[in-house]
C-alpha positions in Angstrom: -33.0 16.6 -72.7 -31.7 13.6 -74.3 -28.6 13.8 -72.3 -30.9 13.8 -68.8 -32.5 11.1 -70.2 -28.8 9.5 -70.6 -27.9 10.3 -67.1 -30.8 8.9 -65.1 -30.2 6.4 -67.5 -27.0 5.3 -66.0 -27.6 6.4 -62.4 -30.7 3.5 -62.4 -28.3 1.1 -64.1 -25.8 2.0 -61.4 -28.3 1.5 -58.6 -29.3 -1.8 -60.2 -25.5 -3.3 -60.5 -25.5 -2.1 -56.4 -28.3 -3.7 -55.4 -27.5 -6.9 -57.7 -23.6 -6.6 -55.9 -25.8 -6.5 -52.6 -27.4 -9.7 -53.3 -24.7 -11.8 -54.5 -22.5 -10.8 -51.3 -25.7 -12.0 -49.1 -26.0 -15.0 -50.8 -22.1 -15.7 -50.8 -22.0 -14.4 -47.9 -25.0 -15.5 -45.3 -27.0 -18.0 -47.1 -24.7 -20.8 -46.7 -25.2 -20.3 -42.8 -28.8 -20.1 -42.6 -30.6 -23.6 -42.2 -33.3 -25.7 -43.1 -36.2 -26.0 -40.9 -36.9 -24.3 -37.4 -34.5 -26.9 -36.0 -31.5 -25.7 -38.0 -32.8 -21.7 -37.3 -29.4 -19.6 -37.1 -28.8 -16.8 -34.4 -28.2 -13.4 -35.6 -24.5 -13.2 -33.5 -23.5 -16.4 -35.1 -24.3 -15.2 -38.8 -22.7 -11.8 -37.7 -19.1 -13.5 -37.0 -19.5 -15.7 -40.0 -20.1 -12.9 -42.2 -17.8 -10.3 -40.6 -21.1 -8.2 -41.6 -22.3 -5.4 -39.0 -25.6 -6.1 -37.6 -27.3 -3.3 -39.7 -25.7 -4.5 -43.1 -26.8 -7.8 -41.7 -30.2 -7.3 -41.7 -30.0 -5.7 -44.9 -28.7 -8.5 -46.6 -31.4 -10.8 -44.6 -34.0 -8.4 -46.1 -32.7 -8.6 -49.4 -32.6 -12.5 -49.5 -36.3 -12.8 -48.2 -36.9 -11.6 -51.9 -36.2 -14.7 -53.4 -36.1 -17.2 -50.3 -38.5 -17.9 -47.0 -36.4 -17.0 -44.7 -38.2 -17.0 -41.1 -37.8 -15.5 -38.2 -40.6 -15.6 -35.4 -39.0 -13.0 -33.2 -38.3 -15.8 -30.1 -34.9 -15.6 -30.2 -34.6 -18.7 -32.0 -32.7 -17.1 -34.9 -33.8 -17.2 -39.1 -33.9 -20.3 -41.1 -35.7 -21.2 -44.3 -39.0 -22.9 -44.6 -41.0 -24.8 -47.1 -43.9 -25.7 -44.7 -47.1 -23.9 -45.6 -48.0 -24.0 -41.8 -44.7 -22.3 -41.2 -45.0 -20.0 -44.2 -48.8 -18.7 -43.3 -47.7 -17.9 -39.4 -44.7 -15.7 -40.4 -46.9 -13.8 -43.0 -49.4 -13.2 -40.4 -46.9 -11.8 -37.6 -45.1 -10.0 -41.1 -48.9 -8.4 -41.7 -49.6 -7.3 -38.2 -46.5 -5.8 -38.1 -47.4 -3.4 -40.9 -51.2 -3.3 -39.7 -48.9 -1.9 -36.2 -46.7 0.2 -38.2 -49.5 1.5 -40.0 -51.7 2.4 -37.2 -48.7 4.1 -35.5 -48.7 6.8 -38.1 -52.2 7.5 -37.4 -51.5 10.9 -35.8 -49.2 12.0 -38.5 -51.9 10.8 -41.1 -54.4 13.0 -39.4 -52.2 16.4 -39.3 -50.8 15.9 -43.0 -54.4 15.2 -43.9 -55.3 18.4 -42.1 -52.9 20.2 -43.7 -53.6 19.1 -47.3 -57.1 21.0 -46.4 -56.3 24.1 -45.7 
């Protein structure tokens, strides 16, 4: 038992070291390209050649950083940047929470047939 315990162990430290790797590249490697202020807001194909990142791995990183930094993007085509104004902040939070409320609801049918299920 104690060497399971060993194991996961060191597979969740491995995991860890990843996602920590994961982060540092983002920041090394997209940060320094993503602006201040919706003025200075970075397209996606610009931060893709100055990353040499795919698109997917991309918006990995992106998703990673938004961890620790408010990094915006309103979905106009406009590109991400980070914010500091509160106006700013609350706006992408609400588009971020209807998303989910979206994403949510779209599950709806699936919710009802696994709940049906779980009855029987």
């Amino acid at each position: 038992l104690s060497v399971l315990a060993k194991e996961k162990v060191q597979m969740d430290l491995e995991a860890e070291r990843e996602e920590n790797t994961k982060f540092i590249n983002a920041e090394k490697c997209l940060l320094p390209y993503i602006g201040t202020g919706r003025e200075n807001a970075t397209r996606r194909i610009f931060l893709r050649s100055m990353s040499g990142m795919k698109d997917r791995v991309m918006r990995n990183s992106i998703a990673l950083l938004r961890e620790k930094y408010p990094i915006l993007n309103f979905q106009n085509g406009e590109g991400y940047y980070l914010s500091y104004d509160p106006v700013e902040l609350a706006q992408y939070r609400n588009q971020e929470m209807h998303r989910i409320q979206n994403i949510y609801r779209a599950l709806g049918g699936v919710n009802r047939i696994l709940g049906e299920a779980n009855h029987e």
